[in-house]
C-alpha positions as CSV (number, residue, x, y, z in Angstrom):
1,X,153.1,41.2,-15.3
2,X,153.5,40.9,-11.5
3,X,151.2,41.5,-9.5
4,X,151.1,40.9,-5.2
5,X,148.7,38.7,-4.2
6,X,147.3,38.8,0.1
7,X,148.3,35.9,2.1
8,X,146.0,35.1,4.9
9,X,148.6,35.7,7.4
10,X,148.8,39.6,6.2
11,X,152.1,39.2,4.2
12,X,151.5,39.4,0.4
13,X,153.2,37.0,-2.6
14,X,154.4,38.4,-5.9
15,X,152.8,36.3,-9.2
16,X,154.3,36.4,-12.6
17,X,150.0,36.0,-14.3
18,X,152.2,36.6,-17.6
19,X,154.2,33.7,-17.5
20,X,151.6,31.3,-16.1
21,X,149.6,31.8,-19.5
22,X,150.4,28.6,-22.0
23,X,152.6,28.4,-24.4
24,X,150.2,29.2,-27.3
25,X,149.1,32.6,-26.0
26,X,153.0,33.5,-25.5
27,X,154.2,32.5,-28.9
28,X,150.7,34.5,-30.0
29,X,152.0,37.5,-28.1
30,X,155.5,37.4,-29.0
31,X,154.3,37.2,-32.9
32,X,153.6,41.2,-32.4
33,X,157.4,41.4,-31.5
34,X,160.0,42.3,-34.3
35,X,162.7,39.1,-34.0
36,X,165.0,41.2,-32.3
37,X,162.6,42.2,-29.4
38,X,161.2,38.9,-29.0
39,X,164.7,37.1,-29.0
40,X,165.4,40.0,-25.8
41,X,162.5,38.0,-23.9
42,X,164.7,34.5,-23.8
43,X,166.7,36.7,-21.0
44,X,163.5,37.3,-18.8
45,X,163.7,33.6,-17.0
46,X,163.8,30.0,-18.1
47,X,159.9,29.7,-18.4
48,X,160.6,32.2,-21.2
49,X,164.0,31.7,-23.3
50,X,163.1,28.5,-25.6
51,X,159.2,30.3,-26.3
52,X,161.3,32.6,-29.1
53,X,162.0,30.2,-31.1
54,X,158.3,28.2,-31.5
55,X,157.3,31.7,-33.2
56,X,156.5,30.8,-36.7
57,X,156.5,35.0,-37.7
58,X,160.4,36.3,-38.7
59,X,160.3,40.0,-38.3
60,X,163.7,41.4,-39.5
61,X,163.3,46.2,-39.2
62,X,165.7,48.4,-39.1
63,X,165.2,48.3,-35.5
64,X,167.2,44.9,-35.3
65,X,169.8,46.8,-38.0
66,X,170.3,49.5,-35.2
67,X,171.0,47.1,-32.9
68,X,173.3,45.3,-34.6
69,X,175.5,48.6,-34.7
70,X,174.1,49.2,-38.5
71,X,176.5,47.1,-39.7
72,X,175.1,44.9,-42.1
73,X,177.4,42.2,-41.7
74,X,176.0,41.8,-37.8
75,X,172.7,42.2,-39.3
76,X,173.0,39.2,-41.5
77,X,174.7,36.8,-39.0
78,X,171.4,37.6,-36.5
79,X,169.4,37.1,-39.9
80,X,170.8,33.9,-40.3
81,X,171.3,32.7,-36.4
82,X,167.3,32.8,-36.1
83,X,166.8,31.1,-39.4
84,X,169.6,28.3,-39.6
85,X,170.6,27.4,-35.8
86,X,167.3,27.6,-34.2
87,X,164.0,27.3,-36.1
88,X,164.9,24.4,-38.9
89,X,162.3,22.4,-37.5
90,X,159.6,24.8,-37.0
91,X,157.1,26.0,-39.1
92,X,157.8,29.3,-40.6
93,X,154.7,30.8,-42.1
94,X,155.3,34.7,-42.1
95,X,158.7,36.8,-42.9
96,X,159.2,40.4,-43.2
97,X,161.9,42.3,-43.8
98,X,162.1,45.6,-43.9
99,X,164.9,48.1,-44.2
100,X,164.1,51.7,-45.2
101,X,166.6,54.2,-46.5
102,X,165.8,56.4,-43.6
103,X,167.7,54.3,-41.4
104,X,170.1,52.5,-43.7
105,X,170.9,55.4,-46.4
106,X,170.1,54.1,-49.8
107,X,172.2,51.0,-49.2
108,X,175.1,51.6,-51.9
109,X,176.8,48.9,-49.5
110,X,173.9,46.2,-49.0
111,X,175.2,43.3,-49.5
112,X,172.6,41.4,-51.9
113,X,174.0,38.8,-52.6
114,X,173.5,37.4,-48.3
115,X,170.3,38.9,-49.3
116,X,169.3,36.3,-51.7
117,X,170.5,33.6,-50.0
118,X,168.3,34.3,-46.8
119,X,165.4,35.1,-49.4
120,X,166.2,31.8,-50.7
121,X,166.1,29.8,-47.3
122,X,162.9,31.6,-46.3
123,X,161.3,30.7,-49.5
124,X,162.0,26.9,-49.3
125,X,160.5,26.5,-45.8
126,X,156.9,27.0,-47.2
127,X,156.3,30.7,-46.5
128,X,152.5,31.4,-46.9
129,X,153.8,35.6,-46.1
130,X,156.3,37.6,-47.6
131,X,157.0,41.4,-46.9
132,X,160.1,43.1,-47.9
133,X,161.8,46.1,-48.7
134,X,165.3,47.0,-49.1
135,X,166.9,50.4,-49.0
136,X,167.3,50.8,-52.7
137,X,165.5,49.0,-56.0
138,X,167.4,45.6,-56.2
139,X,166.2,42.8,-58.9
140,X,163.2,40.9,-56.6
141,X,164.9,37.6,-56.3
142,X,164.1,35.2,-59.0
143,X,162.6,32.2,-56.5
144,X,160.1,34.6,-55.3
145,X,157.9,34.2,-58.2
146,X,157.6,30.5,-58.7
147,X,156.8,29.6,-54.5
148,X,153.8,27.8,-54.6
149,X,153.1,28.2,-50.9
150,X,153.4,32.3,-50.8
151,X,149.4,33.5,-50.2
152,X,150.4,37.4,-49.4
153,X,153.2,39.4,-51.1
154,X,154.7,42.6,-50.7
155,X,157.7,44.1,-52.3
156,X,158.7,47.5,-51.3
157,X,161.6,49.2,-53.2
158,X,162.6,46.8,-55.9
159,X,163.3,46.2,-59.5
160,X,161.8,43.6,-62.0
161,X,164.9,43.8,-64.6
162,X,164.6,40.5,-67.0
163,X,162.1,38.2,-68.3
164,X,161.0,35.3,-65.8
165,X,158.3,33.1,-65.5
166,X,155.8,33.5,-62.5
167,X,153.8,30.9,-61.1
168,X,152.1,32.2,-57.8
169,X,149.0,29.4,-57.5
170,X,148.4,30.2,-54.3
171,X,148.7,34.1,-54.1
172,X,145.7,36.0,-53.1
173,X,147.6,39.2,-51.5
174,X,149.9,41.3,-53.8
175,X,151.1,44.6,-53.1
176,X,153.9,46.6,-55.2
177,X,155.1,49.8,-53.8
178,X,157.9,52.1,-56.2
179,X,158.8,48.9,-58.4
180,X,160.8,49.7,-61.1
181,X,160.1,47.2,-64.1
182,X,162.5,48.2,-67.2
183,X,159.5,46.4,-69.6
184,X,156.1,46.4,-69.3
185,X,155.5,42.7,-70.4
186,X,157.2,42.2,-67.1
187,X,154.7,43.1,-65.0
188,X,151.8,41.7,-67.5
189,X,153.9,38.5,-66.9
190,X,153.4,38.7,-62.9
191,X,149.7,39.3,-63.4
192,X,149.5,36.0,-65.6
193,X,151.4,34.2,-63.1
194,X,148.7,35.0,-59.9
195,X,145.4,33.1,-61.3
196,X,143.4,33.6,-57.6
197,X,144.7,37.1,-56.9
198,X,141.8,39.0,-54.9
199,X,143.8,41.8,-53.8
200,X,146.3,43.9,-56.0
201,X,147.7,47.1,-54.9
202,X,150.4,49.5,-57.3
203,X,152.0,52.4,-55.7
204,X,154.5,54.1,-57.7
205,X,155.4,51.6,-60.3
206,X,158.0,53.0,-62.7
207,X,158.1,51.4,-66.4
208,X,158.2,52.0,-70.2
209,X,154.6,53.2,-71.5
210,X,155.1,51.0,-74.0
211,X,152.0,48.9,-74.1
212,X,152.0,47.5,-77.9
213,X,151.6,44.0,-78.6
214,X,151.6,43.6,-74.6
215,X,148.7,41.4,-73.0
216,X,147.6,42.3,-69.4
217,X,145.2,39.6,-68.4
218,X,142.1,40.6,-66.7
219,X,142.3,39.5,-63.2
220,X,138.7,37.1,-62.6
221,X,139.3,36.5,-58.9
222,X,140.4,40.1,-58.1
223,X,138.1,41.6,-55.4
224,X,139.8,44.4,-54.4
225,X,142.3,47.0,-55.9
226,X,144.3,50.2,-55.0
227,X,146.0,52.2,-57.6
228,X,148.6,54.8,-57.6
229,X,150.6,54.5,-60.3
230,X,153.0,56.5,-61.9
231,X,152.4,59.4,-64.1
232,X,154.1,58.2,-67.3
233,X,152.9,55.2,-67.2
234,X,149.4,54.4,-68.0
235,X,147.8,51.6,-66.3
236,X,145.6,49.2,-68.3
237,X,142.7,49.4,-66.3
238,X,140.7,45.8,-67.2
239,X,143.4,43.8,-64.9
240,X,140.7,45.2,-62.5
241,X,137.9,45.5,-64.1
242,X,135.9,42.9,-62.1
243,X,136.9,44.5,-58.7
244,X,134.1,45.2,-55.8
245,X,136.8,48.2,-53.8
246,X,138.5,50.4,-55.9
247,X,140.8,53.0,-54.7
248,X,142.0,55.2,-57.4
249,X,144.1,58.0,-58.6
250,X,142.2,59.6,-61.0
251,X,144.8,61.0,-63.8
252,X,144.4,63.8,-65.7
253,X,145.2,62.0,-69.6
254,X,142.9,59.0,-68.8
255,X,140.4,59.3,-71.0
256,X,139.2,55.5,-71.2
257,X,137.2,53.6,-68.9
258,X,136.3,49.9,-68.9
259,X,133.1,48.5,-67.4
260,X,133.4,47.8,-64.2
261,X,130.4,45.5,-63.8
262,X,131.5,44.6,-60.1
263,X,132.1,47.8,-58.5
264,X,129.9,48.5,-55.6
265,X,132.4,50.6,-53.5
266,X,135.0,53.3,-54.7
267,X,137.4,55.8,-53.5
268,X,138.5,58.5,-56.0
269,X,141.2,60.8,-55.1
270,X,141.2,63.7,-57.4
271,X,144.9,65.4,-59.1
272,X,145.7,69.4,-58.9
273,X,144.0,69.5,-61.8
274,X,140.9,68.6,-61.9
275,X,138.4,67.2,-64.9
276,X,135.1,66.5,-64.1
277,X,133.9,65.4,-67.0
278,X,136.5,62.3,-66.2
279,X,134.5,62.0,-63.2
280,X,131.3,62.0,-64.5
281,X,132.7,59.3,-67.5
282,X,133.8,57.1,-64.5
283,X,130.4,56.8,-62.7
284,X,128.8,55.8,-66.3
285,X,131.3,52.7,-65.9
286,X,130.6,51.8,-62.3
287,X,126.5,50.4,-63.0
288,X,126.6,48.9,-59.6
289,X,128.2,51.7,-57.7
290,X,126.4,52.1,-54.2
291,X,129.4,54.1,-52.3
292,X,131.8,56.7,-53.3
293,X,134.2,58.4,-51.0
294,X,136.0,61.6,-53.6
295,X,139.0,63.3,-52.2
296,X,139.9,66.6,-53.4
297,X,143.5,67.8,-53.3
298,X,144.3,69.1,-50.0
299,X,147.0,71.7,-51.8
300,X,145.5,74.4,-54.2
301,X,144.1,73.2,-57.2
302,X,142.5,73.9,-61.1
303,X,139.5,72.9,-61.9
304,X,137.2,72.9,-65.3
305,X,133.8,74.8,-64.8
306,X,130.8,71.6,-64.4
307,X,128.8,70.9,-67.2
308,X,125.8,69.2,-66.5
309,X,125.8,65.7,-67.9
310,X,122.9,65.3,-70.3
311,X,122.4,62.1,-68.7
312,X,122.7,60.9,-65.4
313,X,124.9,57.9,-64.3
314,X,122.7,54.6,-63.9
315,X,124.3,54.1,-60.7
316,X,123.9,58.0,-59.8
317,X,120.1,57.0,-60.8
318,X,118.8,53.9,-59.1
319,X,121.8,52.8,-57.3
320,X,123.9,54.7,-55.0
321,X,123.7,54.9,-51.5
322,X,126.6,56.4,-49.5
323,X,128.4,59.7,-50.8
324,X,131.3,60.8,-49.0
325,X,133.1,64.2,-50.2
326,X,136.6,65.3,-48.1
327,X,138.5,68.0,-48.2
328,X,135.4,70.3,-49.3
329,X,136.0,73.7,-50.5
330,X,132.5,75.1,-51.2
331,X,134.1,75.9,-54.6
332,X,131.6,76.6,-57.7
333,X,132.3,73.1,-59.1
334,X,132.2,71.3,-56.0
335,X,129.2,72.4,-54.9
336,X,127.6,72.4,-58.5
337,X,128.6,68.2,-58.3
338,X,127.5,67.8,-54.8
339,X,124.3,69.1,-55.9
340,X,124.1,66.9,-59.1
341,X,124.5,63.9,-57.0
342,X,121.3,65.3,-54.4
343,X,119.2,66.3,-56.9
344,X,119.7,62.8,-58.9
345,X,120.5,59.9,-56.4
346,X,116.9,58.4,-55.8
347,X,118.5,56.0,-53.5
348,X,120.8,58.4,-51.5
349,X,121.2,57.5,-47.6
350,X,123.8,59.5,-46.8
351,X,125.5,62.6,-48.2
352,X,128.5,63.3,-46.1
353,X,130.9,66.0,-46.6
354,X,134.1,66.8,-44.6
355,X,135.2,70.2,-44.8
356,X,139.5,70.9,-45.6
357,X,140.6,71.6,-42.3
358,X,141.5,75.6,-41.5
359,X,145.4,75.0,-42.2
360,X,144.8,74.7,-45.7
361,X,141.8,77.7,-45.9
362,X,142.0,80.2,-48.7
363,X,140.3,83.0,-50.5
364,X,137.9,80.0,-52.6
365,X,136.6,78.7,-49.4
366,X,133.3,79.1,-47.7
367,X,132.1,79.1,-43.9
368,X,130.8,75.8,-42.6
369,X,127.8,77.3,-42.3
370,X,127.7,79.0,-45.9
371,X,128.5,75.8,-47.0
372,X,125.9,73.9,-45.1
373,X,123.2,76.2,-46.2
374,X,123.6,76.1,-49.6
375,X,123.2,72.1,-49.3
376,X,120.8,72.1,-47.0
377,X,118.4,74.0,-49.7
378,X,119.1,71.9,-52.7
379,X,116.1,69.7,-52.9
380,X,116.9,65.8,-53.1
381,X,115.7,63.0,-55.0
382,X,116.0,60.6,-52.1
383,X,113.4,61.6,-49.2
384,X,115.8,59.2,-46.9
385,X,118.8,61.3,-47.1
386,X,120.9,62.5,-44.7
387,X,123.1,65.2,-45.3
388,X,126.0,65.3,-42.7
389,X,128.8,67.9,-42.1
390,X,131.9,67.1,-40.3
């Protein structure tokens, strides 16, 4: 930034502040820079064109593939310019790569072969962070699961196609988004290989269902958890059992819980079809629940009629503090669960409901303040609670 600074004989003197900051807090503000746009900076003056390189964050977007005249082959020698010619003796701790087939097409031509190569030379100088995705699901490259440095992964758009061993000490940060595995003992053997995982997310993972004779481990270290998984494919739920934050997909064929004798906090986001029961089955495996945010489909949905659990949730009971509800219809069910939780949560704080917004409105749904007044009558267990309506 320039700014004009006042002389004391009236004139005024123009200050780069920017460039009179050290060296750290340059290289720190050039890390939010894709490679590309930080590489542009080395053209601003001399203070700035060796700072690039001293960045120890590789950002590689489709971006840098645009301006390469989205040609891959002038892609991959920029790729390989930053990585070979100018940072072999600096530290590179983060590397993400990310090409999308809305920019690319789905990459019948990417050349995955300079791929692995570059996935290779990232991987051997110590990475401790590794994001990619690729425009279409190529095999994840085979050194990828045995770097004992790598603390965060995340593989966008890939395939796990044959039988490798995985040995991720350090990994704490995995996150698989539309992976295609052509076995399931595949991706049992990736959870085996990540002994300190603490966060594990699954969007979209497409495999076999067929779970005989298959071990998935249960994860001990995992904290955290976020499941979206695909629709054929059932889950085995005890990799993360011993989670704190769940966020979940609720199915409509899962009909088995495990106890989840963590869980304090969990998001639940509901399908078109909805079974309550499944809901209800769910809290009774959650004994330390004390927050749950439920998402009901924003589209139009089915719904079984409640049935009032003969008994009530231990966590429901004695334990739960926060309820959230969003996309609230003021449908029969709804309300008849929103109730259940006010009438039975003796240690309720907050009951907070967020009504679907007016684009989505329909013949089921209620006024705000027809809503609000049929809560606002139900008496509560909890003489603390706060019932708010956004």
């Amino acid at each position: 930034m320039i700014v004009c600074v006042p002389l004391s004989n009236g004139g005024m003197e123009r200050k780069d502040r920017i460039s009179a900051l050290p060296d750290e807090i340059l290289c720190h503000i050039l890390s939010f820079l894709s490679t590309h746009d930080s590489f542009a900076t080395s053209f601003l003056s001399k203070r700035w064109q060796p700072l690039w390189l001293f960045s120890a964050i590789l950002h590689l977007d489709d971006q840098t593939f645009i301006r390469n005249g989205r040609s891959y082959s002038s892609f991959f020698n920029f790729a390989y310019g930053t990585l070979f010619k100018c940072r072999m003796h600096q530290p590179l701790t983060v590397a993400r790569f990310n090409l999308t087939p809305r920019t690319c097409g789905y990459g019948s031509d990417f050349p995955y072969p300079l791929f692995k190569i570059w996935v290779s030379t990232v991987v051997q100088r110590g990475i401790q962070q590794l994001v990619i995705e690729i425009p279409r699901a190529l095999e994840v490259p085979h050194i990828i699961w045995t770097c004992k440095t790598l603390v965060v992964l995340k593989l966008y758009r890939l395939s796990v196609d044959v039988f490798v061993k995985v040995h991720l000490p350090l990994l704490k940060t995995l996150h698989l988004d539309f992976l295609f595995v052509s076995k399931s003992q595949y991706l049992a053997e990736v959870l085996h290989g990540c002994p300190v995982l603490e966060d594990f997310r699954a969007y979209h993972i497409f495999l076999d269902n067929k779970l005989d004779g298959v071990e998935f481990p249960t994860m001990p270290k995992l904290l955290r958890a976020d499941l979206k998984v695909d629709y054929v494919f059932e889950f085995p739920l005890k990799v993360v059992s011993n989670v704190e934050h769940f966020r979940f997909f609720l199915k409509l064929k899962k009909e088995s819980f495990p106890l989840f004798k963590n869980l304090v906090d969990l998001e639940l986001h509901l399908g078109l079809n909805i079974q309550w029961h499944l809901v209800i089955k769910m809290l009774n495996h959650c004994p330390k629940l004390e927050t749950i945010m439920l998402h009901m489909p924003v589209e139009p949905f089915s719904s079984t009629s409640w049935i009032c659990p003969q008994f009530v949730p231990h966590c429901v009971a004695s334990q739960l503090k926060r309820c959230t509800i969003f996309n609230y219809t003021g449908r029969k069910p709804e309300l008849q669960f929103t109730k259940f939780i006010l009438q039975n949560s003796t240690a309720l704080q907050t009951m907070t409901i967020h009504k679907i917004r007016p684009s989505y409105s329909s013949n089921h749904h209620q006024s705000k303040f027809q809503m609000l007044q049929e809560l606002v009558m139900c008496p509560k267990s909890s003489a603390k609670c706060k019932l708010l309506f956004k």
